[in-house]
N, C-alpha and C positions, 0 to 999 in steps of 0.2 A: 567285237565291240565290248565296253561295258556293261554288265547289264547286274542287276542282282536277279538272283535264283526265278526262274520262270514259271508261275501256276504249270500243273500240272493239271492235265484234261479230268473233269469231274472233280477236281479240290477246289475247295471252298473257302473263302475269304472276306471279309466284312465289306460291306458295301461301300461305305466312307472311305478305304484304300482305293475298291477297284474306280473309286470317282478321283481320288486325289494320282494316281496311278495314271492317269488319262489326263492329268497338265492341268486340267481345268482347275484345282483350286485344291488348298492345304483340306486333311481330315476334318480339321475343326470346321474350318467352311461348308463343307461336303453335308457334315451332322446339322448345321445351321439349314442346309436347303433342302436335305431330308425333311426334318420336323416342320420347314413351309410344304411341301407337300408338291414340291419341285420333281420329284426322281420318281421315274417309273422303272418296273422291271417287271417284262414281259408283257406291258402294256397295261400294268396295275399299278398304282400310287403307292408308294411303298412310303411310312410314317415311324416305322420300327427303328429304334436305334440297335445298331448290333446286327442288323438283319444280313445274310450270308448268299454270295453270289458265285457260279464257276465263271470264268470264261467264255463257257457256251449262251449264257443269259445275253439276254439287250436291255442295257439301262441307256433310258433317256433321259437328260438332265433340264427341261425349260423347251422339249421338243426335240432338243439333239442328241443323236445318240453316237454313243463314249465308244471310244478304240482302245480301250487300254492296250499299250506295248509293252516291252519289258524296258524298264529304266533305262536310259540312257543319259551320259554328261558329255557333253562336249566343253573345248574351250578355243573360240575364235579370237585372232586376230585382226579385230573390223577395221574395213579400211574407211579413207574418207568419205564424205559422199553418200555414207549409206545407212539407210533408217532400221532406229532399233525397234521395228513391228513386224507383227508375221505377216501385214499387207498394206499395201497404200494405192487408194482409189486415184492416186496421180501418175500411178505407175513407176515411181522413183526406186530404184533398187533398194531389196529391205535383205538386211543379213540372214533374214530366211531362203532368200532365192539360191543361195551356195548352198546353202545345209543342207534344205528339204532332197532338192537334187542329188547331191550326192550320195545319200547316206538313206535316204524312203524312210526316216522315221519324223516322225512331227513332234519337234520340241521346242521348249520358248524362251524369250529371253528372260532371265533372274534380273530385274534391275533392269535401266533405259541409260544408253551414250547417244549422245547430241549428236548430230548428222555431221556434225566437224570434229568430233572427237572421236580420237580412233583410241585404239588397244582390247587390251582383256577384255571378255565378253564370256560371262557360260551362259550355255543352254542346256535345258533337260525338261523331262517329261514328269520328273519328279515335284509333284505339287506340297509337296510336306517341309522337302529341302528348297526348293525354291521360295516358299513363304517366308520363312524362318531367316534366311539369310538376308531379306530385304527388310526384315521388320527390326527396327532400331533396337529393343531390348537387347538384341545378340552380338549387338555393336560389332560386325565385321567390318575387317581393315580391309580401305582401300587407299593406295598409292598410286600418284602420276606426276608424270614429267608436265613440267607448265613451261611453256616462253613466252612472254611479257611484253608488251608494245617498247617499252623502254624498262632498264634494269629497276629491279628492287634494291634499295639497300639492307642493310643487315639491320636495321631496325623494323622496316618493315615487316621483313621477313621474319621480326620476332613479334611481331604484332599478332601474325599468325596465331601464334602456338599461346600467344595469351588468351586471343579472342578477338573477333573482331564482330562489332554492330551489324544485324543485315536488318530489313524489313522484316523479318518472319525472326529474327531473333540472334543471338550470337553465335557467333559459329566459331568454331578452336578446330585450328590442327593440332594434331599430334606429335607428326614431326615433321620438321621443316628441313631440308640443304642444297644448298646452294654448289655447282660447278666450278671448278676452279678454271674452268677456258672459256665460260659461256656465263656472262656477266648476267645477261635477260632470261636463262633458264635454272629451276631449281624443281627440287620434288617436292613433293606435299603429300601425308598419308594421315587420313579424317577418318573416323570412325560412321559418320552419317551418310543420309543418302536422298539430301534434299537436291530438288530441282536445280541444275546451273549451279552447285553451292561453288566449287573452285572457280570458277568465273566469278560470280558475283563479289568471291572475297577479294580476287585481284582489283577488280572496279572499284573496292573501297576504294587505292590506294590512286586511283584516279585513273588508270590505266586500264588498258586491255589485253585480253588474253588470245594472240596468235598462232600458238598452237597446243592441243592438249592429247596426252595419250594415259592413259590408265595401263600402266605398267604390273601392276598387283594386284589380287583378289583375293582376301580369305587363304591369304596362304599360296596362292596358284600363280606364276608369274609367265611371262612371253619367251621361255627359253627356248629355242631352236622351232620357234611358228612364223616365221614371215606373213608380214601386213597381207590380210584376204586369207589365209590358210588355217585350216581347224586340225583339231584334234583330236581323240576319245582321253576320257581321263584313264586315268591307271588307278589301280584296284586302291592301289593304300592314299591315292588323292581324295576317292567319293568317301574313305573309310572314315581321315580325318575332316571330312567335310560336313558329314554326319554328326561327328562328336564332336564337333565345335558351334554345333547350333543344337545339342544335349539330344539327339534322334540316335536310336539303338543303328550299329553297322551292321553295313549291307552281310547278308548269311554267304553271298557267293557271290563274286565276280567273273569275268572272263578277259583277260587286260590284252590291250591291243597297243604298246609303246608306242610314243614318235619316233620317227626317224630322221626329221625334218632336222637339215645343217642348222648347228648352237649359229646365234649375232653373239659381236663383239656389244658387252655394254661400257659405255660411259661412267667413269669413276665421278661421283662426287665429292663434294667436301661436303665438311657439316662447318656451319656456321650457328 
């Protein structure tokens, strides 16, 4: 697996890690529910910032108590059908019931795909990288393949990259292109990470969106992961994943490559 470098038995480390360490929420959060008076360790309120924990300690965070693992990133290929939450009281398949199983590490999704939108998905345990990459200052790119109830034309599609009106505000893609065999399909790569935003923008144009796949993340793309199939990242994936949301690299990896058969992809054009 991936992992970066593993406490060592009796080493000591700041509390806010071994909270953000455990998925539950970025350091800064972590120091936020310290100083409410949130986090016990060893069944004592701890209010200390800075305050230093082993491995062997029990912090409870609001009554729960934390597992920290050693880092892990995954990158799935969700398929359709399937909910981006670690649980649903309806019983509907959630893209944790593949992971948790496989793999016995409990990590969560970075960012939410609609139950009909499939592609790129990570998950990790890492609460510091997972904040940071959802949170808009850091403006990571994300890219997908859209298909369209009926085609856009190239004006449309340049409406795009102008901006187009929503309720919650304007929204601009980045870059826009359109297929030269596939009149009703083209890609779209927005730097935001609002609600339905590539839906909503197709709607402007009165139309709807029939199918959507997130083809890119931050750099990470679907090469050789077939729909439903995960991955661990590779050492120098979490390293630039790190230093693209300005977080010091990981000190040691342990890289487990895919092997999974490359797809063919789909040549666009740029319009």
């Amino acid at each position: 697996m991936n992992s970066r470098s593993i406490p060592k038995k009796g080493e000591e480390f700041r509390l806010n890690k071994y909270i953000a360490q455990s998925g539950l929420c970025s350091r800064r959060e972590a120091d936020a529910r310290i100083a409410d008076g949130q986090v016990k360790v060893n069944g004592a309120v701890v209010t200390e910032m800075g305050f230093k924990v082993t491995m062997q300690d029990q912090v409870h965070v609001n009554g729960e108590l934390l597992n920290p693992e050693p880092p892990v990133y995954l990158l799935l290929n969700k398929p359709k059908n399937t909910i981006t939450t670690t649980s649903d009281d309806r019983g509907r398949n959630t893209v944790m019931d593949e992971i948790e199983s496989a793999t016995g590490f409990r990590v969560y999704p970075v960012g939410r795909l609609d139950r009909n939108t499939t592609g790129l998905l990570l998950l990790t345990n890492d609460g510091d990288l997972a904040h940071r990459l959802m949170h808009p200052s850091y403006k990571v790119r994300k890219t997908y393949e859209v298909v369209s109830e009926r085609p856009l034309s190239d004006e449309e599609l340049a409406a795009f990259r102008k901006g187009v009106p929503l309720e919650d505000g304007v929204a601009k893609a980045h870059r826009v292109t359109g297929f030269i065999d596939a009149a009703d399909r083209f890609q779209m790569s927005v730097f935001e990470g609002r609600n339905r935003l590539i839906r909503r923008m197709v709607e402007y144009h009165g139309t709807q969106v029939t199918k959507l796949k997130r083809i890119e993340y931050a750099g990470l793309d679907l090469k050789g992961v077939a729909p439903g199939r995960w991955r661990f990242l590779r050492d120098h994936e979490i390293r630039d994943l790190r230093v693209l949301v300005k977080l010091k690299p990981p000190e040691k990896t342990v890289a487990s490559p895919s092997t999974r058969k490359k797809s063919k992809k789909r040549k666009p054009k740029r319009r």
